[in-house]
C-alpha atoms as one frame of an Amber mdcrd trajectory, in Angstrom:
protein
   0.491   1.450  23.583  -0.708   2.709  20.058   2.067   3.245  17.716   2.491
   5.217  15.042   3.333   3.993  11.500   4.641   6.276   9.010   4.750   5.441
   4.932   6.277   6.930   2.513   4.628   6.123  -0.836   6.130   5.677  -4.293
   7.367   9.010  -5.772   4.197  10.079  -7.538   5.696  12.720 -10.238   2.371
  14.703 -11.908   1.722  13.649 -15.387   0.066  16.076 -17.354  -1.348  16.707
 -20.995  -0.774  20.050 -21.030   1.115  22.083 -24.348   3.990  22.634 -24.001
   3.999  26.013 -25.431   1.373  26.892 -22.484   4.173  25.666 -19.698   6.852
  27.773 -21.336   4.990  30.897 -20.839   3.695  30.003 -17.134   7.789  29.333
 -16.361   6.898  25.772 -14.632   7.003  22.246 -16.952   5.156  19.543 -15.940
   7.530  16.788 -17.688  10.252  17.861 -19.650  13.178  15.974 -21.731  14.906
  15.625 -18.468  13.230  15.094 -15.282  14.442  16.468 -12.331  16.786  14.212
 -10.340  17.403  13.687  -6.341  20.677  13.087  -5.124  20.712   9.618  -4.748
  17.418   8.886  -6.822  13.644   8.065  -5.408  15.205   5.695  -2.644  17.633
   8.430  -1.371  14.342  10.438  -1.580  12.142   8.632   0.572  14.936   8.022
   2.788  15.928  11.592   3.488  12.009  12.552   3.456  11.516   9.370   6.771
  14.576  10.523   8.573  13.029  14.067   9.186   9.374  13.750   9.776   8.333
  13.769  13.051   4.412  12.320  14.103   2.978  15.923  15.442   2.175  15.067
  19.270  -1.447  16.654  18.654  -2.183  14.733  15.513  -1.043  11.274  17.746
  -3.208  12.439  20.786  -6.230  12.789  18.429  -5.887  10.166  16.033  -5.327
  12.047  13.347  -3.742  10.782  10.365  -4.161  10.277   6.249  -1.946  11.006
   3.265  -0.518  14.945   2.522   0.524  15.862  -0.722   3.134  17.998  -1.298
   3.928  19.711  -4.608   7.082  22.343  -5.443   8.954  23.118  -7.932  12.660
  22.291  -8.479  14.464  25.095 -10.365  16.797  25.789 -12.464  19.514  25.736
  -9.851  18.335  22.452  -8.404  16.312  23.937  -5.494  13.174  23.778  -4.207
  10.915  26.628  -4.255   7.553  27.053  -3.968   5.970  24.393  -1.590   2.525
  23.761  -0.534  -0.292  21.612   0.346  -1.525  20.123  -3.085  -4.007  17.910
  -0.862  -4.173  18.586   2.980  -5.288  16.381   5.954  -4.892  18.388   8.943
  -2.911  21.555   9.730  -0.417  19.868  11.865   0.684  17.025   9.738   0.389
  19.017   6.668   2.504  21.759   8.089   5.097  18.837   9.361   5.120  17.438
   5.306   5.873  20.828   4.482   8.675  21.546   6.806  10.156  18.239   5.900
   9.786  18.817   2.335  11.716  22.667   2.417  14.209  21.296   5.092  15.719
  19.015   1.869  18.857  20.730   1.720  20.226  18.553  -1.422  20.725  19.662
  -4.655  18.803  18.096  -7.557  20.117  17.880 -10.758  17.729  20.112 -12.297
  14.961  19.023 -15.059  15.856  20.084 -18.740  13.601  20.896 -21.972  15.797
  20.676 -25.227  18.971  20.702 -23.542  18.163  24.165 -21.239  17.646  23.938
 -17.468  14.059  24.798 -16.946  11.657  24.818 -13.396   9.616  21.615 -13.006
   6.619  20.551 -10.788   7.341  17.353  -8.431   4.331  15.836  -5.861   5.223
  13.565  -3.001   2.738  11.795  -0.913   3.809  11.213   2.626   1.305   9.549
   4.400   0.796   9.501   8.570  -0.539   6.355   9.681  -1.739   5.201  13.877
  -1.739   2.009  14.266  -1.571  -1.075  16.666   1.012  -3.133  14.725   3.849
  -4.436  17.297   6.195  -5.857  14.443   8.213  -3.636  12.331   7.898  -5.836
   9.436   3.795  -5.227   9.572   4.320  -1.188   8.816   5.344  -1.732   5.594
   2.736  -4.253   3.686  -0.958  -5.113   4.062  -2.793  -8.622   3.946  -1.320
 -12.259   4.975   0.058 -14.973   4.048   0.181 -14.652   0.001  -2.163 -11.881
  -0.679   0.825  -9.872   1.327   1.430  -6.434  -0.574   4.387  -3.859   0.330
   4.223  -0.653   0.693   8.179   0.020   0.595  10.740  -2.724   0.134  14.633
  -3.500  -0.169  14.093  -2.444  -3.659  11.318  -0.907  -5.397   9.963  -1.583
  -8.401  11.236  -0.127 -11.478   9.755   0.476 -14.608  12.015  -0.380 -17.742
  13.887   2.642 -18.168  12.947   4.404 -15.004  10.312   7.244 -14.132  11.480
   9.328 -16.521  10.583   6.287 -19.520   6.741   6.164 -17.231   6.246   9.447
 -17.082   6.920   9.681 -20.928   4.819   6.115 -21.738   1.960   7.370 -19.542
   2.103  10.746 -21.805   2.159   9.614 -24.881  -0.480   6.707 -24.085  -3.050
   9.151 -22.335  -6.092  10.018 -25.060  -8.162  12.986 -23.340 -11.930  11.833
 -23.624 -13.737  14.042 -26.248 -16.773  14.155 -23.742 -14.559  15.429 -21.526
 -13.059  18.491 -23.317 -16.835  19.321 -24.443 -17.822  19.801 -20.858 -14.361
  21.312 -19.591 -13.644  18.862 -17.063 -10.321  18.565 -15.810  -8.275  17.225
 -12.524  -5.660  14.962 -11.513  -6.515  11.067 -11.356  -4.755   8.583  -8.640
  -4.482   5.307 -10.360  -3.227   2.408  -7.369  -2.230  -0.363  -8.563  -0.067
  -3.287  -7.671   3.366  -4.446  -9.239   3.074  -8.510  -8.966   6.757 -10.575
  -8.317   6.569 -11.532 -12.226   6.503  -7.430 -12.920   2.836  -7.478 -14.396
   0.919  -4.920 -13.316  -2.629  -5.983 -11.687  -5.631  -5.003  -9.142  -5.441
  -1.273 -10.565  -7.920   0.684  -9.102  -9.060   4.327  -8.897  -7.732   5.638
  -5.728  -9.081   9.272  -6.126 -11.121  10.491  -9.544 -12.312  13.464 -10.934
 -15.278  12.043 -13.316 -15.812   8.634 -15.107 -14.570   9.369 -18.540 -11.413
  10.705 -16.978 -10.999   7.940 -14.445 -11.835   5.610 -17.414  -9.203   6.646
 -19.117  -6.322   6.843 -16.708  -7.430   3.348 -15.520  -6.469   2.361 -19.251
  -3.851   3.402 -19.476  -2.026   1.557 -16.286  -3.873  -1.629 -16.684  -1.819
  -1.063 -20.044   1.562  -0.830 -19.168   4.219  -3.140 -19.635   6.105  -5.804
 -17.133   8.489  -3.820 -14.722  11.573  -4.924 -12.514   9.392  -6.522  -9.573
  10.169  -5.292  -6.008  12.654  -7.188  -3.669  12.457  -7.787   0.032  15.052
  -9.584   1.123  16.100 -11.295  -1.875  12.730 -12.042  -3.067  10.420 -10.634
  -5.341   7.307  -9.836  -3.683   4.074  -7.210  -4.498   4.257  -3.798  -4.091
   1.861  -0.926  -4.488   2.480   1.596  -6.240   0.454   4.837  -7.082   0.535
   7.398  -9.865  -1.228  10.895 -10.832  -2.612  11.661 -14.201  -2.796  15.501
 -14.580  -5.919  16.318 -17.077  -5.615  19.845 -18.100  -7.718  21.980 -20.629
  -5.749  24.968 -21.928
């Protein structure tokens, strides 16, 4: 009997290069001082986010299945607001990410910009996955033997600091190409990329672009960053994938 395999990615939170003067007046940061803060942290996250979907019965009867994105914005008061379909697979698993995403009940500890609670933009991936795999264990890695990779462990990698320290690296590290900015291009680069047991960072690849000087650059700037915390299942470190957006924005 096919089986269905759900995966709940690494918290990608959006990076962006936009002023910050040009977020104060739209109301919404991208990244702040602060970053907005689940109950719990990104585990508690993920957890809460598996424990309420529920594999539509007419995406399973067709096969469907593929990554959603969801994006919102978590106020002032710690709530979410606002929540759609950044990137869509089909109307009945995106509209299942969605309900799970506005049935979080939790309040955040909201994000902060020079001391003041502000709103602030958060993306989750939750991806829907058929597959034949009869072991547990096999729905959360890909490969054998030891070119196994995890998709979610015991404990997840952590980058020194925490996602607030990456999100501020990968800020201050991103260079928007001149070309670029001549010809008004702009999106949101997926960089995937893989955080070995020794915490380097390695096989980083492109995972969705927007245009090669753009995807250039992100790629840069993650095959640049330092060792983290390496990933633990069951006592060991062991690979696990991890993916992150780079917001390119013209003003």
């Amino acid at each position: 009997m096919r089986k269905f395999v759900l995966i709940i990615l690494g918290l990608m939170l959006t990076m962006s290069v936009f002023a910050q003067e040009d977020n104060k007046e739209k109301g919404v940061f991208q990244v702040v001082d602060d970053m907005p803060v689940y109950p719990g942290g990104d585990m508690a996250l993920r957890n809460d986010v598996a424990s309420l979907v529920k594999y539509p019965v007419v995406a399973k009867e067709n096969g469907i299945q593929g990554k959603v994105y969801v994006s919102f914005v978590v106020n002032k008061e710690g709530k979410i607001e606002d929540a759609k379909i950044a990137r869509g697979v089909d109307p009945s698993i995106d509209k299942e990410a969605l309900r799970v995403i506005n049935a979080l009940d939790k309040t955040w500890k909201p994000g902060k910009e020079d001391g003041e609670p502000v709103k602030v933009s958060y993306t989750v991936p939750i991806k829907f996955a058929l597959g034949e795999d009869k072991s547990d264990e096999k729905k959360t890695f890909y490969g054998e033997g030891e070119n196994k990779v995890y998709y979610i462990v015991d404990e997840m990698p952590q980058f020194p600091g925490g996602d607030e320290a990456l999100r501020k690296y990968i800020a201050n590290a991103v260079t928007y190409p001149d070309v670029a900015q001549k010809n008004g291009i702009a999106g949101k680069v997926y960089i995937s990329f893989v955080v070995e047991k020794d915490g380097t960072v390695g096989n980083a690849r492109v995972a969705r672009g927007v245009d090669p000087s753009l995807d250039k650059e992100a790629l840069r700037v993650v095959k640049a960053l330092p060792k983290w915390k390496p990933g633990v299942e069951k006592g060991k470190p062991v690979p696990v994938e991890y993916t992150v957006p780079i917001n390119f924005a013209l003003n």
